[in-house]
C-alpha positions in Angstrom: 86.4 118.3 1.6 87.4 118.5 5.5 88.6 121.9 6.2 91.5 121.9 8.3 91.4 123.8 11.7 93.4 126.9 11.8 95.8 127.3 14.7 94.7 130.4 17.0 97.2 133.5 17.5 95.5 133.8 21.3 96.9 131.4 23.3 94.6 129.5 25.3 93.1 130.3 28.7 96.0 128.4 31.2 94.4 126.2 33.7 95.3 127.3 37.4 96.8 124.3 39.2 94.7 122.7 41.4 95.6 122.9 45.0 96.7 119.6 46.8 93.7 118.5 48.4 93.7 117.9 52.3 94.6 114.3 53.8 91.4 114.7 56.0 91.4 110.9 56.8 95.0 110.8 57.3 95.3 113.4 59.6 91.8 111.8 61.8 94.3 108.6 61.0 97.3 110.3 62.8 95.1 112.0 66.1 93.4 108.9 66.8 96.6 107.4 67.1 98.3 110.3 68.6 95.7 109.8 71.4 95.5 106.1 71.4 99.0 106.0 72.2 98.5 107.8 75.7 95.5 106.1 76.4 97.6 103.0 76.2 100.5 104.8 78.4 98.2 105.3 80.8 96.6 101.4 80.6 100.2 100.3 81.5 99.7 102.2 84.9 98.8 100.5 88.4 96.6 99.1 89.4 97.0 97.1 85.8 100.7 95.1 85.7 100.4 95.5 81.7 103.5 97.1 81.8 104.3 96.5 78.0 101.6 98.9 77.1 103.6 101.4 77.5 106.4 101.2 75.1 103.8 100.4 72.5 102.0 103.4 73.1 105.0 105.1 72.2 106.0 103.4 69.3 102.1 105.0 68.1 103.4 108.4 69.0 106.8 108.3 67.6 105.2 106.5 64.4 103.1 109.6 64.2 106.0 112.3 64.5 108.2 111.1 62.4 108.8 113.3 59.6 106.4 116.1 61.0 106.9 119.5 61.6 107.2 120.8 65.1 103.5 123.0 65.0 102.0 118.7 63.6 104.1 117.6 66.7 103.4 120.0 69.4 99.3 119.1 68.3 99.8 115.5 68.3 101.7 115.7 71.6 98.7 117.5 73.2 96.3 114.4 71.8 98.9 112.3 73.3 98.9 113.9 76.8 95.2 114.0 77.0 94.6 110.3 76.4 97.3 109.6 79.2 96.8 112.2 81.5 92.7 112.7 81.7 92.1 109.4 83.0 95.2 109.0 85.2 94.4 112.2 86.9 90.5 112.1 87.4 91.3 111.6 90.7 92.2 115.2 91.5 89.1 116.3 90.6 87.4 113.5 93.3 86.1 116.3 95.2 86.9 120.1 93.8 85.4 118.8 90.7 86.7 119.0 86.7 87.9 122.7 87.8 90.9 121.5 88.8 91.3 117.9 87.0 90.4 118.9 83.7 93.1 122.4 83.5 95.6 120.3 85.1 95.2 117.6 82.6 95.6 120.0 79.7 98.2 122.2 81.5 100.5 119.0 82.0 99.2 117.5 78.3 100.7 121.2 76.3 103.7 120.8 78.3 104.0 117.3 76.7 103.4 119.1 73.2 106.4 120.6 74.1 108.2 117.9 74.0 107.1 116.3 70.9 107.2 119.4 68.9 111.1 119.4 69.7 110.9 115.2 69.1 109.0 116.1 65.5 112.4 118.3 64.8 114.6 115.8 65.4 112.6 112.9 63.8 115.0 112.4 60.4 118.4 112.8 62.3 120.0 109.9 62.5 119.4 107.6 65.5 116.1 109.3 65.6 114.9 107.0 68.2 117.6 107.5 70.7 117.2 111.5 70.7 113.4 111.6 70.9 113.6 108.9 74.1 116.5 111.9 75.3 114.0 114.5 74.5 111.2 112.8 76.8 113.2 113.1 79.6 113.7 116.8 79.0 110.0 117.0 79.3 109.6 115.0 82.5 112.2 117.2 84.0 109.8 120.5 83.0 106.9 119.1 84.2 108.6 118.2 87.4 109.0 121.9 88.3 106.1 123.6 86.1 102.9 124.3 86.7 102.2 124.7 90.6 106.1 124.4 91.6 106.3 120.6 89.9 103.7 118.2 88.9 105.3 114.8 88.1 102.6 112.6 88.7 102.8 111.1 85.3 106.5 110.1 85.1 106.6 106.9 83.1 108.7 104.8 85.8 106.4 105.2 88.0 103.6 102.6 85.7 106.7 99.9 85.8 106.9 98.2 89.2 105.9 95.0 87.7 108.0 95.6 84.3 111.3 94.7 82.7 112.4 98.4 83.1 112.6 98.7 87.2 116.0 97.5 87.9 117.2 100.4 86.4 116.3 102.6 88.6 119.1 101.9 90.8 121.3 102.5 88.3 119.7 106.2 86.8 116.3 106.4 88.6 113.1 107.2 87.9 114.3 109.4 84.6 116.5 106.3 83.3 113.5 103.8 83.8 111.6 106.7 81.6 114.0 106.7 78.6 114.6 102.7 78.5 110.6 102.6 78.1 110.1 105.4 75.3 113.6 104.5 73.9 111.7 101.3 73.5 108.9 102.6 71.7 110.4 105.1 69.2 112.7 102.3 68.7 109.7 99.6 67.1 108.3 102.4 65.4 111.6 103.0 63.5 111.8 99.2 63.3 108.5 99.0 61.2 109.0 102.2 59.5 112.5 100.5 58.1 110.9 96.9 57.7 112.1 97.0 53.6 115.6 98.7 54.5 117.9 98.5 57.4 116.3 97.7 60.7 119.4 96.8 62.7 120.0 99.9 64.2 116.7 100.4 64.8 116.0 96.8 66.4 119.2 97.1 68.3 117.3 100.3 69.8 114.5 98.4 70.8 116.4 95.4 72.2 119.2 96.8 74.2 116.6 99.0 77.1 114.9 95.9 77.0 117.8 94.0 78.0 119.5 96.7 80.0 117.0 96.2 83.2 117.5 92.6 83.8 121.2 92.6 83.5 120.9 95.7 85.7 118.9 93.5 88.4 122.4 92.1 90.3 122.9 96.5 91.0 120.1 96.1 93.1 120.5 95.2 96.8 118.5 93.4 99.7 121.1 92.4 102.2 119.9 93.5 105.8 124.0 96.0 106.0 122.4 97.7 109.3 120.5 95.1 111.1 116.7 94.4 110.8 113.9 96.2 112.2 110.5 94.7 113.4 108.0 97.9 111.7 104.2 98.3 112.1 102.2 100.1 109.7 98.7 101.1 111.5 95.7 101.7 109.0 92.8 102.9 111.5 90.7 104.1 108.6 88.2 106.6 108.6 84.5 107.0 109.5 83.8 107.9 105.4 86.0 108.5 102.2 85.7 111.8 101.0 86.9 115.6 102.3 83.7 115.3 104.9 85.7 112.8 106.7 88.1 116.0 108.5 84.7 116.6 110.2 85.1 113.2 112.0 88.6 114.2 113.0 88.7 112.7 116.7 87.0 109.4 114.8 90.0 109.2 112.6 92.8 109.6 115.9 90.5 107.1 118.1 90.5 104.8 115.3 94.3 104.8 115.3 94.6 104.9 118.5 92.9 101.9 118.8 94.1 99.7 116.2 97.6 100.1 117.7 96.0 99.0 121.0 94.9 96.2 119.5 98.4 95.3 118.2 99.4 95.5 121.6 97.4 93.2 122.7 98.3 90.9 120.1 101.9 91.5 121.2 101.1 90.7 124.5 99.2 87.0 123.2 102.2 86.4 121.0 100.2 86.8 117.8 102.2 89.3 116.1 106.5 90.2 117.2 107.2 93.1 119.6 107.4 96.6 117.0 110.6 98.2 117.3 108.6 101.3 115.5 105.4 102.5 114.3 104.3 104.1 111.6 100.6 106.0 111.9 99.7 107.8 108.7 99.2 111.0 107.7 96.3 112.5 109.0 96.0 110.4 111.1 95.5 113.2 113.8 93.9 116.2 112.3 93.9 117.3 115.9 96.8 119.3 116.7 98.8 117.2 120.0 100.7 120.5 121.2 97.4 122.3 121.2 94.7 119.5 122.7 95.4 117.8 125.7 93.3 115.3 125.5 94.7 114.3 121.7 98.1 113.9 123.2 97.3 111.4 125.8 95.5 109.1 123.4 98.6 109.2 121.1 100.6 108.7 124.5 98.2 105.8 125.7 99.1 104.4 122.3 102.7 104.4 122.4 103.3 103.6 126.1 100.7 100.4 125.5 102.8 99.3 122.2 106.0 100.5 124.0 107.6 101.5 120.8 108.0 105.3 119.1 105.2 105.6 116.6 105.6 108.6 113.6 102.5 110.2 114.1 100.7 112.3 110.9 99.5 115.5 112.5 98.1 118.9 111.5 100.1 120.8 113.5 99.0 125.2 114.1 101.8 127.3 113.9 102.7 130.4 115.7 101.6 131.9 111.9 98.3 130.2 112.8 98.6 128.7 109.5 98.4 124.8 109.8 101.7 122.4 108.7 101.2 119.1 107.7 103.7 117.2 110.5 104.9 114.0 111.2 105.5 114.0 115.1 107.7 111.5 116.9 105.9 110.2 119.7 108.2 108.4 122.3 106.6 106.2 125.0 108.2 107.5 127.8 109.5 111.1 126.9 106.5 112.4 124.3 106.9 114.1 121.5 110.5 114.7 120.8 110.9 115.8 117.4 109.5 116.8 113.7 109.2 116.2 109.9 106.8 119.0 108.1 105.8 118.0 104.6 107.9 120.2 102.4 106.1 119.4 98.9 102.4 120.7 99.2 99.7 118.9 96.8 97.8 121.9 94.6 94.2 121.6 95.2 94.2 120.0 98.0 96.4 120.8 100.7 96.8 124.6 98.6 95.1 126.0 95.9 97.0 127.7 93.6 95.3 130.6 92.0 92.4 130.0 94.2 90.6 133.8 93.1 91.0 133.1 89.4 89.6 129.7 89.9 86.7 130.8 92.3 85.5 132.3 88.7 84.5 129.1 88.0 83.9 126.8 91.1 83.0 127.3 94.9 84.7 124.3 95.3 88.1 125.6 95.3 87.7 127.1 98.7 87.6 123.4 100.2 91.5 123.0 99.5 93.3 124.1 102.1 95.8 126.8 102.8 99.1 124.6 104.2 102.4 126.1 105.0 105.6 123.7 103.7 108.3 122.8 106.0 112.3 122.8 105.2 114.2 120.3 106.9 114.8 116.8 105.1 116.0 115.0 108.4 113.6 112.2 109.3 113.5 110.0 112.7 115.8 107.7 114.6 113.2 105.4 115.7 114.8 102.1 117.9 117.3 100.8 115.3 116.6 102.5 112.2 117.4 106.3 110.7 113.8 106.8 108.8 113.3 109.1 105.8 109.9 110.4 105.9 107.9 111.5 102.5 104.5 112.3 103.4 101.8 111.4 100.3 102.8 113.7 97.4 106.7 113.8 98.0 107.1 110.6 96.8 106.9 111.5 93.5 109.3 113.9 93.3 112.8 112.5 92.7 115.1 115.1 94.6 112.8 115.3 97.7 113.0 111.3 98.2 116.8 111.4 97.5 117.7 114.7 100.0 116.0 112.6 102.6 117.5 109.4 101.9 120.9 111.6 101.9 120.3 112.2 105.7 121.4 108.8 106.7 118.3 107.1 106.4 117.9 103.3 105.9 114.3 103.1 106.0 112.1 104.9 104.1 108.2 105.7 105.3 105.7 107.0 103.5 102.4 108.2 105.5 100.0 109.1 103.5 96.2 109.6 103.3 94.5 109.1 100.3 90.8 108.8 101.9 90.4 112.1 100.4 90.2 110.6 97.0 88.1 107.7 97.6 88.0 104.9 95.7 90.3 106.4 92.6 93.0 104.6 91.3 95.2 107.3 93.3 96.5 105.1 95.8 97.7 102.6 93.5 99.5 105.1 91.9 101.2 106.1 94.5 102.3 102.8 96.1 103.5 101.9 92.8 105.8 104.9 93.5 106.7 103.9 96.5 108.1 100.9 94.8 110.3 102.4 92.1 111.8 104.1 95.0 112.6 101.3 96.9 114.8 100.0 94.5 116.0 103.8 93.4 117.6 103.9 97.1 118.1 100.3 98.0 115.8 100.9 100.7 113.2 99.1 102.5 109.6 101.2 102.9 106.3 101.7 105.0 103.2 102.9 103.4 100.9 103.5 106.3 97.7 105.3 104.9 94.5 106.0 106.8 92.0 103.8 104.6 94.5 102.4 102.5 95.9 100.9 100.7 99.2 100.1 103.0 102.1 97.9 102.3 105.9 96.2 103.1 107.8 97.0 100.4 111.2 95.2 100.0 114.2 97.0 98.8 114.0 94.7 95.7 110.6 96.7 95.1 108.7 93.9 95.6 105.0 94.0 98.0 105.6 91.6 100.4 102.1 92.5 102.5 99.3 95.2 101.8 95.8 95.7 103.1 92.6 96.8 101.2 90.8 99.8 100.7 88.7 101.3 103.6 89.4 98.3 106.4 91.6 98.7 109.5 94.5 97.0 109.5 98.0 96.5 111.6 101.1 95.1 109.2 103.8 94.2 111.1 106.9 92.4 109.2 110.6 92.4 109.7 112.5 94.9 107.3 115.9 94.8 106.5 117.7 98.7 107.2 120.4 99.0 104.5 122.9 101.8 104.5 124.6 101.2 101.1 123.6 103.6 98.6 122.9 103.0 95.0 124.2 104.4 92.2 120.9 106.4 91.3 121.5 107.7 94.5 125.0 108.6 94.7 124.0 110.6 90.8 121.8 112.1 91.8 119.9 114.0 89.1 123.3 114.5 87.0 121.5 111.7 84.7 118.1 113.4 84.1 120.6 116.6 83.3 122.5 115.1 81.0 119.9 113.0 79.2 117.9 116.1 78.9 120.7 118.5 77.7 122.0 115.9 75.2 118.2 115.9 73.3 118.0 119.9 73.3 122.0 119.6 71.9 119.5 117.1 68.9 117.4 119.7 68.4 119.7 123.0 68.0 121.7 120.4 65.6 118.8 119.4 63.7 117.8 123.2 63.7 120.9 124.7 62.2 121.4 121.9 59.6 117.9 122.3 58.1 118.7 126.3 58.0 122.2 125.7 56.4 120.8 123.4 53.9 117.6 125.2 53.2 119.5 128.6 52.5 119.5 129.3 49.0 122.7 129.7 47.2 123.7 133.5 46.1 122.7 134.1 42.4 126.0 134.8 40.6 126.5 137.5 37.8 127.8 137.2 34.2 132.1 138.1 34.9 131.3 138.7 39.2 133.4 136.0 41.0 131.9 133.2 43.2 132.0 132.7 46.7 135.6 130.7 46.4 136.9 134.5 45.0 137.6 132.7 41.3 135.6 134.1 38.4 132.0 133.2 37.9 132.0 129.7 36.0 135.8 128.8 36.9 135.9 124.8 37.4 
């Protein structure tokens, strides 16, 4: 006979739920894409003309966000920034060392995770895409005025002078170039996300940026409206890249000084057109002409032999004793006659910022120097043309190239010495730069650098002559002087202000609705009324 069990009266020992295990492999899934994505951002960069990359890369980064909370999106923002911004800044570490590259990479990489936290909030709004490209250029406008008074090396337009996106820079500038590209991105990562649904929207989001900059190419002009100007660009080079070459400092003004008489002799042989200007680089006299007579008659030599007005790139001593970088107007006849100091300073080179707090760590620091910035945005008249000058680092900021522009100018020059940073990719950076601002202005531009690399730019931002790296060199071409302005210009940055404030609108949206519908409804009482005033249970 099988006894029958007798049900216990003490219930049995509950099992405690297990907690959710971890998603270690999809969270390693998400940061390696998180950081691929910038690494591919910053593939799309000069002196590669993979342009594409770059709306891919953010199609990986908006693929990871989506759906996240802000604290997942400000971490996967930071992965982003460092697998964009670590390589495409290794050059500021060239000679100060990873003191300054590696804090300014991760400086500039949190402020992205800025961005993306607020991109992760608005992720599940509708139109996703379209706010999150809105919220980048919220972020682009921080880090163009934090840390060290601006730093906007990175801006996405400027990896696009060979892509799709350029045109629109005469319509919105740089910023508008920025949002078509990660418009773009977030865009195909919605696309794929919505594969088995509705991807119109989404494809529509991808298509139409792509689309907007060659319909936007008849916006931007070439035509010569003020006449033509015959420009030289000397590249005299220096003695060796590197900071070491400031102790060759009458090298580097002799080797201008004689690649310009070199020109002239050309001139004279009918090898090359009479210059109605010259551009010398920055740098190009680290001996100050107002304090050393025998620097100014060299510079005079040059100019009364090439008998044009040549923009010479000094280091000019104050009455402060405090040294300006200064672009002098040398005339042939009458001397110097007027001035352009650089009015955006380069941190850890040309300053230092918080040079005691990091002289913890490096010795180094003290080889930046200790510049004082100027304040007057007027450039030259030099033979027929008004010229805007942005020495080196301005060009990268949007509102210093437009205030100059604004003076009148229809030619834009940018001297610049980048021997300082060797053989980096820096100066490919910063000639692609040079480009989006071409067609940002409608302007023609001269990038005269001391080892390189110098160019022609056409107002269509096209390179129509350059030289290598670390060879002298005399460019002399035809340019067209143009005073229309384009729309970016005549904007302003009323487009980066309103893109910006329309994605931080997103975010307070998305931020309210997920309060409203996560508040929990008040518990109501047997006979107490309900929130409409009728009695508890009323229909």
């Amino acid at each position: 006979m099988v006894a029958t069990p007798v049900a216990s009266d003490t219930p049995a020992a509950e099992t405690p739920p297990s907690r959710p295990r971890r998603d270690v492999r999809g969270l390693l899934l998400r940061m390696l894409l998180s950081s691929g994505g910038g690494v591919l951002v910053y593939l799309s960069f000069p002196p590669r003309t993979v342009w594409w990359l770059a709306p891919l890369g953010f199609a990986l980064l908006g693929w990871v966000l989506h759906g996240r909370r802000a604290r997942a999106g400000l971490g996967h923002g930071v992965l982003f920034g460092l697998g964009f911004l670590v390589p495409l800044l290794a050059w500021t570490g060239e000679f100060v060392g990873p003191v300054a590259w590696l804090p300014l990479s991760l400086a500039c990489a949190a402020l992205i995770g800025v961005g993306t936290a607020a991109i992760a909030v608005v992720s599940k709004l509708p139109l996703a895409p379209l706010w999150a490209a809105l919220l980048w250029v919220a972020d682009e406008l921080l880090r163009g005025v934090f840390p060290f008074g601006g730093f906007p090396w990175g801006k996405i337009a400027f990896g696009q002078p060979e892509g799709w996106y350029l045109p629109l820079a005469a319509v919105g500038g740089a910023p508008l170039v920025g949002f078509a590209v990660a418009l773009t991105g977030f865009g195909l990562a919605a696309v794929v996300r919505n594969l088995r649904a509705r991807p119109l929207v989404p494809a529509l989001l991808v298509v139409v940026p792509l689309a907007a900059g060659p319909a936007a190419t008849g916006l931007v002009g070439t035509d010569a409206s003020e006449g033509t100007a015959v420009v030289a660009a000397i590249q005299g080079n220096v003695p060796r890249a590197g900071l070491d070459f400031n102790s060759q400092r009458r090298a580097v003004l002799d080797n201008h000084v004689n690649r310009t008489l070199e020109l002239a002799e050309d001139v004279r042989e009918g090898r090359q057109p009479q210059p109605d200007l010259v551009i010398w680089p920055e740098n190009s006299s680290d001996i100050d002409p107002f304090r050393n007579a025998d620097a100014a008659l060299r510079i005079q030599l040059a100019a009364r032999t090439i008998n044009a007005p040549i923009a010479v790139g000094a280091v000019v001593i104050g009455d402060d004793n405090l040294p300006r970088n200064t672009v002098v107007l040398w005339d042939p006849e009458r001397g110097p006659i007027d001035t352009y100091t650089k009015r955006k300073l380069q941190p850890f080179g040309e300053t230092m910022p918080y040079r005691s707090f990091f002289r913890i760590f490096s010795k180094l620091v003290d080889r930046a120097n200790n510049f004082q910035p100027g304040t007057d945005p007027d450039g030259f008249v030099m033979g027929p043309a008004k010229v805007s000058l942005d020495t080196c680092y301005e060009v990268a900021f949007d509102e210093i190239v437009r205030e100059n522009v604004r003076t009148g100018a229809n030619l834009i020059a940018i001297p610049t010495n980048n021997a300082t940073f060797g053989y980096t990719e820096m100066t490919y950076q910063q000639l692609s730069m040079s480009r989006v601002r071409a067609v940002e202005h409608g302007r023609a531009v001269v990038v005269a650098a001391t080892s390189g690399v110098s160019a022609m730019v056409s107002p269509d931002g096209s390179v129509t002559r350059k030289t290598g790296l670390f060879t002298p060199a005399a460019l002399v071409e035809r340019l067209p002087l143009r005073g229309q302005t384009t729309l970016a210009t005549r904007l302003g940055a009323w487009p980066e202000w309103v893109m910006s404030a329309l994605g931080l609108l997103a975010v307070a949206f998305s931020l309210t609705h997920t309060r409203r519908v996560a508040r929990p409804e008040p518990e109501v009482g047997p006979g107490e009324e309900d929130t409409d005033g009728g009695p508890a249970g009323a229909a």
